[in-house]
N, C-alpha and C positions, 0 to 999 in steps of 0.2 A: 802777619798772624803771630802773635806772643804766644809766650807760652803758655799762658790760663784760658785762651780763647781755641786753643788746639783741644783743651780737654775732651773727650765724650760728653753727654751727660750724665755716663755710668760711671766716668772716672770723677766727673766734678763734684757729683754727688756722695762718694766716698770720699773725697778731701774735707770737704765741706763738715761731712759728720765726723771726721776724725779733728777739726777744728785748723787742719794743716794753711787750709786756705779760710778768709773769709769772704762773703756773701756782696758785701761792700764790695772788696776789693776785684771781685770773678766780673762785676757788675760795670765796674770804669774803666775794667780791661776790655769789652765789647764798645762800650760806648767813644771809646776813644779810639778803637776800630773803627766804625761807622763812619765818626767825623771824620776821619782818613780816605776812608774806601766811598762814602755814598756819591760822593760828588762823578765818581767817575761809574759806580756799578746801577745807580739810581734805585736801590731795592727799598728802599723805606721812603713811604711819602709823609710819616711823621715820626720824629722819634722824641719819646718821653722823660729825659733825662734825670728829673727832677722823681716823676712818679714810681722810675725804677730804684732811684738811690731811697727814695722813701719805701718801698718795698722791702728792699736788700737787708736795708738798718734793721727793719722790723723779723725779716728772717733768721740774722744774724740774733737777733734777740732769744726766738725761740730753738734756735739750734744749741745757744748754751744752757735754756732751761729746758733742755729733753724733751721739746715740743712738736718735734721737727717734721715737716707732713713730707708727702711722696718725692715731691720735687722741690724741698727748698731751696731757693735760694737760685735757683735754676732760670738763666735767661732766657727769655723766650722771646720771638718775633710773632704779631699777630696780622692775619691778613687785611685787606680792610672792608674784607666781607665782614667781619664777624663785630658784632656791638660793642662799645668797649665805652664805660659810663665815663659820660664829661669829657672825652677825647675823639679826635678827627674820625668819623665811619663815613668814609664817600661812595663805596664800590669804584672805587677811582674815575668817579662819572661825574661832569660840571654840573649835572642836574641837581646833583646833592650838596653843593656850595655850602659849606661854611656846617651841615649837622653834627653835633654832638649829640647823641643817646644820651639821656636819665636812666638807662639801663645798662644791662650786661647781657652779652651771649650765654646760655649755660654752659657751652662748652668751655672759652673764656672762665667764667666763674668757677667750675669745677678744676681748672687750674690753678686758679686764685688762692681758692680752698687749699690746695693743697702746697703754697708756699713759692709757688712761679713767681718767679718775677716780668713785668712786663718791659720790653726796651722800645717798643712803638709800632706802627702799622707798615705793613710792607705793600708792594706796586704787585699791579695784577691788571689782567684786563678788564673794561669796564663791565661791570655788571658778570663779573664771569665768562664774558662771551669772546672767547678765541682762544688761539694755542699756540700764540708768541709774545704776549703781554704788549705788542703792539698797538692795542687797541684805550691801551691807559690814557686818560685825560693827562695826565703827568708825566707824558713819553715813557718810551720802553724801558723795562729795565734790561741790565745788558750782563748776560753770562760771562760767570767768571771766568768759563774757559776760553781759549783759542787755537784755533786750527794750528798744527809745527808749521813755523815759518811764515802764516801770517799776521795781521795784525788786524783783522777783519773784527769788528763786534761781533757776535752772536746774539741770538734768542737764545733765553733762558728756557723759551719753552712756557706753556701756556695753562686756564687762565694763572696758576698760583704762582707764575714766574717771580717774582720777588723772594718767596719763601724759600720758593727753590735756589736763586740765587746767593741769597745770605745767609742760607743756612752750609752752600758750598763754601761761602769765602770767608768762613767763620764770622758772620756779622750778629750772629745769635745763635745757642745752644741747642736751639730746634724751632721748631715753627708750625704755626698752626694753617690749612690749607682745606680747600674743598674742592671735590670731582663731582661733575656733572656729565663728562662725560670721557674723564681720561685727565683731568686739572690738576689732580696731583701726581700720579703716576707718568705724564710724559714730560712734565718740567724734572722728576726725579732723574728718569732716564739721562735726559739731555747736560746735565749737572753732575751726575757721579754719585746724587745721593739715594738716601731708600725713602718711599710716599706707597701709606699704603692707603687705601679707599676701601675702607668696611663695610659691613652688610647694610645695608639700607634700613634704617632702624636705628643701628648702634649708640650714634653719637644723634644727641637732641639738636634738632632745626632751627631752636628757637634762640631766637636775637640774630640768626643768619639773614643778610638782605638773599631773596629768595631771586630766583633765576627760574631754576624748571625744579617747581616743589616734589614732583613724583622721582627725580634723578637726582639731586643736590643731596652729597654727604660729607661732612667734614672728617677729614683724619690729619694725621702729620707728615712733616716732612724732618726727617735728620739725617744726620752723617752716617747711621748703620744701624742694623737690624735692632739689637738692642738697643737702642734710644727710640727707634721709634716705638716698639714693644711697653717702650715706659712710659710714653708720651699718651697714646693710644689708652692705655688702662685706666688713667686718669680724665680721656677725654671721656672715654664712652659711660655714658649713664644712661636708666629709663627717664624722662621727666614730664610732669602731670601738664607741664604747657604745649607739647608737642604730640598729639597723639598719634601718628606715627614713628613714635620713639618705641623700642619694643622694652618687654620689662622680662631679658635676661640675663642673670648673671655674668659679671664680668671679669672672667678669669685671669691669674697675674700668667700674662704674656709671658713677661721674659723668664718664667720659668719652665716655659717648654725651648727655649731655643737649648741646643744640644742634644735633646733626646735623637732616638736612630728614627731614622726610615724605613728601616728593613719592612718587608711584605705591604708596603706603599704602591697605590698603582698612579700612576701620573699620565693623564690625556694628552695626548700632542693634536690638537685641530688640524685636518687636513685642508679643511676649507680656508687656514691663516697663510698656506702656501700661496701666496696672491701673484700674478704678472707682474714682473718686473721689482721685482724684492731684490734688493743689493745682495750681492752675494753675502758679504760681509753680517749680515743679519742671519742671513740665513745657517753659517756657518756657527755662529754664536748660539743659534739656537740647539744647535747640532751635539756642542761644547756643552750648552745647557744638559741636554739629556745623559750625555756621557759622566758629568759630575754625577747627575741624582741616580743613576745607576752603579758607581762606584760605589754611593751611600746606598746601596741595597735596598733602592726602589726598583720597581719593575714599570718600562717604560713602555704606551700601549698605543694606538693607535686611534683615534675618535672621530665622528664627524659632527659638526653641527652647522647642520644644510640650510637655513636660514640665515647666516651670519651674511651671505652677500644681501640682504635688504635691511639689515641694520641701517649702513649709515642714511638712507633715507628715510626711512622711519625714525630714526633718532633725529633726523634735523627738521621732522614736522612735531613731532610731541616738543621737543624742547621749542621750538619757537614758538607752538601753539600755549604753551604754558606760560614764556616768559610776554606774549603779547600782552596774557592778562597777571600777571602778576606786576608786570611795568603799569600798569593802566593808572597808578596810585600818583605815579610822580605828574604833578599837576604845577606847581607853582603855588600853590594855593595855601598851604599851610608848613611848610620846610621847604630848604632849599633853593633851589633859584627860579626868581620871579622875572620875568621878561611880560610889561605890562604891553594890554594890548587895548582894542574900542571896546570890546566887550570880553566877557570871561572865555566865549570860547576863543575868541582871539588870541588871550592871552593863554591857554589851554597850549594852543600851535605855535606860539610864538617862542612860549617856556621849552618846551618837547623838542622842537626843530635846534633852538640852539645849544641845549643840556644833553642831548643826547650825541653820542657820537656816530660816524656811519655804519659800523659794524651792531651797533647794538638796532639802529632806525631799523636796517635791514631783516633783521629775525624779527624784531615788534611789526612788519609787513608781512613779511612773511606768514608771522604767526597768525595776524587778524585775517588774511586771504584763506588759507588752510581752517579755517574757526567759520568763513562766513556760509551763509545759508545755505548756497548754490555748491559748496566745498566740501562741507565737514563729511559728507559718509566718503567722497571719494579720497578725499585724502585722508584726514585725523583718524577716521573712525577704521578704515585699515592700517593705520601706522600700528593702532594701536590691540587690533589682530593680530600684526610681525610680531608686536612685540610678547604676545602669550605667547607664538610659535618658539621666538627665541629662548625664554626662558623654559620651554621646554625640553628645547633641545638640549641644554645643559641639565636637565632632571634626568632624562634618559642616560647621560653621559653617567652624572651621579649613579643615578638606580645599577648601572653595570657594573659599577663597586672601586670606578674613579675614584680618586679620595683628593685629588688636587689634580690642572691642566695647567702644563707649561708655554708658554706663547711669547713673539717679541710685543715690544711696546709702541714703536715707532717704528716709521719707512723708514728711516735717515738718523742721522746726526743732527745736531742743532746747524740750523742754517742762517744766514747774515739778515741783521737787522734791515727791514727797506728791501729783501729778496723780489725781486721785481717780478718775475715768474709767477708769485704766491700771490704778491698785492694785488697785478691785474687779472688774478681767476679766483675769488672763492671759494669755488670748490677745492681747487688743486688743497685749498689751506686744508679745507675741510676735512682731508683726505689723509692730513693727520691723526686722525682718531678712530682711522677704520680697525685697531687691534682691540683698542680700548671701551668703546662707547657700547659694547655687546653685552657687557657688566652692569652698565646703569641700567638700561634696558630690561637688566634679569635682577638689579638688586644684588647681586653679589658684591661678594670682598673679593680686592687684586692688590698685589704688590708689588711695586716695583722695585727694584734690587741692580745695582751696579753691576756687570759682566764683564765688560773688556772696554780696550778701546778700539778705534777705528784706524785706517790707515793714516786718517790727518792728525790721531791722538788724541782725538773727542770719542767722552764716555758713549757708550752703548748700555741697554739694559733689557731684561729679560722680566715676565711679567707671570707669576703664579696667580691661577685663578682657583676658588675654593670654596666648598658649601656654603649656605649659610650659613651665617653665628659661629665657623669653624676658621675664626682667624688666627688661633694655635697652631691650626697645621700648617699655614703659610709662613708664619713665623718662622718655627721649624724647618720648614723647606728651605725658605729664603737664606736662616740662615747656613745653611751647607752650601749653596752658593757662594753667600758671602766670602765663607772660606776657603774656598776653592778657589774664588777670584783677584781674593782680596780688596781693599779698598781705593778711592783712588780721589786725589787732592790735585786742582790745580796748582799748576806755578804761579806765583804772587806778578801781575803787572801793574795793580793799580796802584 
């Protein structure tokens, strides 16, 4: 980690404008991290060398003619959900062999706009689908932490495990990332960094490869509260291609972190006490309430009694969404063709071998829950739980909650190839039982760095918040922060 790759983005971005540093040079100090570090952390399945240094130059251009937009000059990682014109967009799925978009994501664009520079696409699971990036056509990528004293790989944590990794091991400034159902907030946790997943609305869908379109939201992932705050500002827009994009004002973030707390009421879920929680989480969260109490919140007690039929309901909507939203990848006109006797032939032949098990398995899933004999007993209650749930959080609100503190994950990041998790599903699945009660409701969460563990792997604590009211999390988050402080692996690779 050099010294220019250590910056913030709030500290790089003041160099930048004061001319100390230039745009070029912040730009080949990442890139020549990368070529260092990828080979052994696998977090970029493409990187742009060429595209970034032509970026930089042109940032560098208008930082001296007083041009200079939010984030010039500012490296970025992209996922490779997200569209990115004339360069690699796979969802790290073989079905998408060799596509380059003529387009752009808006969210992407809207960083464009405002002087990012791009460094290339980062590893994730395919199509979104998991919560250890094991699921990548491109092998996992592998956390830059490690347990004291062993030498074991880990998961970065899932699906934005890339982002989340590079954006730890300083391979990019910050990073762009989507939650469907806990994708940015448990890879933050698992990594030491902040991923925050806003209101359902905030950030535009569009040029996103779609997974579960009712749950899927992009935000970012960075080293600390204020970067993501400025990352975030720049992502979210209304835009006229997505019309579940909402058209609210997007207030500048980071200029609520510091405000007080004082007369804050903050929810604690009684229902997130679940069987068998490490202690160690438990106590973190404990630690949690003690900080935002010293900051002159008052700490309260809440229930929301639906949260145990989340995770089943969340894994039939999202599969029942992503069956049909996969239905497009055919062979047929992108991507990869696997020719057969006839089209539908080739239909099965392309599908069977582009697609990986974890993704087969939710596109079954989802067409069984979707067909004739199914839909009211399963989809059409999933999707019952889910008014229930999001009610329970209005209740919670309407009492005069103003933000709910929760952990994010059972555990620590656990070893690449956990053998436990590969042979049960569920057991995996059963990573997202803090998380996935937020898509479900459309709310904003953020994830925020806490402590560590007894092995020395990050922990993280997970604010949940009105809508549209992603200042107050901010805010919260960062009193956390500083109470925790931050926290950098040691360099192995």
């Amino acid at each position: 980690m050099t010294e220019l790759t250590s910056l913030t983005i709030a500290a790089a971005r003041d160099k930048l404008k004061s001319r100390e540093i230039k745009a070029v040079e912040l730009t080949e100090s990442y890139l020549k991290a990368i070529d260092a570090a990828n080979g052994a952390l696998n977090a970029y399945v493409t990187v742009t060398p060429d595209k970034a240094l032509e970026m930089a130059k042109a940032s560098d251009q208008r930082l001296s003619d007083g041009k200079a937009g939010a984030l010039e000059g500012i490296p970025l990682g992209v996922k490779d959900l997200f569209a990115t014109r004339d360069v690699h967009t796979q969802a790290c799925s073989h079905i998408l062999d060799g596509f380059k978009p003529q387009y752009e994501s808006t969210v992407t664009q809207n960083l464009w706009n405002e002087g990012a520079v791009m460094l290339g696409k980062l590893n994730m699971d395919e199509f979104a689908m998991g919560s250890s990036n094991e699921s990548s056509y491109y092998g996992p990528a592998v956390n830059p932490w490690k347990a004291k004293g062993s030498d074991e790989k880990l998961v970065p944590g899932g699906s934005s495990g890339g982002s989340a990794a590079a954006v730890a091991a300083h391979l990019c400034a910050g990073a762009t990332a989507t939650d469907t159902g806990g994708s940015i907030r448990q890879p933050a946790a698992f990594t030491g960094t902040v991923g925050i997943k806003p209101t359902y609305g905030r950030c535009s869908r569009w040029g996103i490869v779609a997974y579960a379109s009712s749950l899927d939201q992009a935000g970012p992932i960075a080293r600390d509260v204020r970067d993501a705050a400025i990352l975030l500002k720049t992502m979210a827009s209304v835009d006229a291609k997505d019309t579940t994009s909402v058209d609210v004002a997007v207030p500048d973030y980071e200029a609520a972190l510091g405000q007080s707390l004082k007369g804050m009421k903050i929810g604690i879920p009684k229902e997130y006490r679940i069987d068998g929680m490490p202690e160690e989480i438990e106590a973190l969260w404990r630690q949690g309430m003690q900080w935002l109490k010293d900051a002159g919140a008052e700490v309260v007690e809440i229930s929301l009694p639906h949260t145990k039929y989340a995770l089943p309901a969340y894994y039939i909507v999202a599969s029942a969404e992503a069956s049909s939203n996969l239905a497009r990848y055919d062979g047929v006109r992108y991507g990869l063709r696997v020719d057969g006797k006839d089209i539908a032939d080739m239909y099965e032949k392309t599908r069977a071998a582009g697609f990986g098990k974890e993704v087969q398995r939710r596109i079954l899933m989802g067409t069984y829950v979707l067909s004739a004999g199914y839909y009211d007993a399963y989809y059409l209650r999933a999707q019952k739980v889910r008014t229930l749930i999001k009610r329970d959080f209005e209740d919670a609100f309407h009492a005069g909650v103003d933000a709910i503190l929760a952990p994010i994950t059972p555990s620590s990041a656990f070893a690449i190839g956990d053998k436990e998790l590969a042979a049960d599903p569920v057991k995996m699945y059963l990573q997202d039982v803090f998380t996935i009660t937020l898509n479900m409701a459309g709310l904003p969460g953020i994830s925020v760095p806490a402590g560590l563990d007894h092995k020395g792997l990050p922990l993280g604590l997970q604010l949940i918040g009105k809508p549209f009211e992603e200042e107050t999390l901010f805010k919260t988050a960062h009193v956390i922060e500083q109470a925790a402080g931050t926290f950098t692996p040691a360099k192995w690779w």
